[in-house]
C-alpha positions as a printed Julia matrix, in Angstrom:
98×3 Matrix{Float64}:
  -1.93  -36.8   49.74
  -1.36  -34.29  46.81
  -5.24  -33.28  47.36
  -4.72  -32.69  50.99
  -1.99  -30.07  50.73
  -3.91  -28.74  48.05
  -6.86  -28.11  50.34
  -5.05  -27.01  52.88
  -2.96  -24.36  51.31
  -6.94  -23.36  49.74
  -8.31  -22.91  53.13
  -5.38  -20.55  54.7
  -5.57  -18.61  51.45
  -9.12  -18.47  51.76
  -9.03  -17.71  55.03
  -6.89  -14.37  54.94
  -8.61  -13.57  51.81
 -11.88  -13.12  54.21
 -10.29  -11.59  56.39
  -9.45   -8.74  53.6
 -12.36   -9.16  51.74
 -16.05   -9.7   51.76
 -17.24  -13.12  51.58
 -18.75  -13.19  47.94
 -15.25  -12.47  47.27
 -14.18  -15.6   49.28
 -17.07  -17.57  47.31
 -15.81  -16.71  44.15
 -12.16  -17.73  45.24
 -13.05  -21.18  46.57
 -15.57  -21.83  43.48
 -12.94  -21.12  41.01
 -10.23  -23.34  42.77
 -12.58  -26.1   43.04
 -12.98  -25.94  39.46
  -9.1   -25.69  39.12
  -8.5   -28.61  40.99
 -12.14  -30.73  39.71
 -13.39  -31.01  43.55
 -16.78  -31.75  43.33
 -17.73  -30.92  46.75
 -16.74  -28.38  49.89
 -18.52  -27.53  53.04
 -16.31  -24.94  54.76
 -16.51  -22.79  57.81
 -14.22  -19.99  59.63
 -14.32  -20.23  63.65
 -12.37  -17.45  65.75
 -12.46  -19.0   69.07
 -16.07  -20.14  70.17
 -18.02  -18.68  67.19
 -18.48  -19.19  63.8
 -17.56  -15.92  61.56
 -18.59  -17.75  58.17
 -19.87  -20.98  56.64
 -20.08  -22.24  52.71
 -21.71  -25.07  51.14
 -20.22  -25.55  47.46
 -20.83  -27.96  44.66
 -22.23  -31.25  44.41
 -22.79  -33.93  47.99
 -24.0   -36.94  44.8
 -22.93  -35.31  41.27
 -25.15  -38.78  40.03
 -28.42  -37.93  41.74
 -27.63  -34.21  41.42
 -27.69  -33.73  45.43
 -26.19  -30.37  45.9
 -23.47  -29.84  49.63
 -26.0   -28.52  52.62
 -25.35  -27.97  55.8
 -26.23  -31.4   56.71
 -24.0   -33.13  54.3
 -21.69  -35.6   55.86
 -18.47  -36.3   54.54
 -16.6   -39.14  54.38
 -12.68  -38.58  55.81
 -10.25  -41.31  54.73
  -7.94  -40.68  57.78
  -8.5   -37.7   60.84
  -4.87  -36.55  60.3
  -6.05  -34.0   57.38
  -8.39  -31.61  59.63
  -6.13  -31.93  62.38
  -3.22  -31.09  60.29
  -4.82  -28.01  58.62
  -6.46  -27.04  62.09
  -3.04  -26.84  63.04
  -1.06  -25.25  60.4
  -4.41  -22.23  60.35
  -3.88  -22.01  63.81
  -0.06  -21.17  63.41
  -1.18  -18.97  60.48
  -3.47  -17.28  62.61
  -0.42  -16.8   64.93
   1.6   -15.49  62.77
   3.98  -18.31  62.76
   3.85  -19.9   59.88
């Protein structure tokens, strides 16, 4: 649970960061907190609506076979409540609600 809030509150601060900032600025933010908090791991993306502004593919898919995150890596969610919860809690950032 810890890691969940963790990521979430990473993904709305990386998400007005871009917003502010170019996106080799938003690389080097999510890089150094997945070092800070020893993820090994992140596929992310920033959607306004029906398009995509920005993807990511960080770190390691298999740190053991030394498969690097592509845009085809799947990951495995341990419940659907996470996404949805972020989802929600960018969306109300995005409104200005939060």
């Amino acid at each position: 649970m810890k890691y969940s809030i963790v990521f979430t509150l990473i993904i709305l601060l990386a998400t007005n960061l871009f917003s502010q900032n170019s996106s080799s600025d938003l690389d080097s933010f999510l890089e150094a907190k997945m070092e800070q908090y020893h993820f090994p791991g992140l596929q992310a993306c920033i959607v306004n609506r029906d398009s995509i502004l920005w993807k990511g593919n960080y770190g390691y898919a298999n740190i053991a076979q030394n498969k690097m995150v592509g845009d085809s890596t799947l990951f495995n969610i341990e419940s659907i409540s996470k996404p949805v919860t972020a989802t929600a809690v960018m969306q109300l950032w995005e409104n200005g609600l939060f």
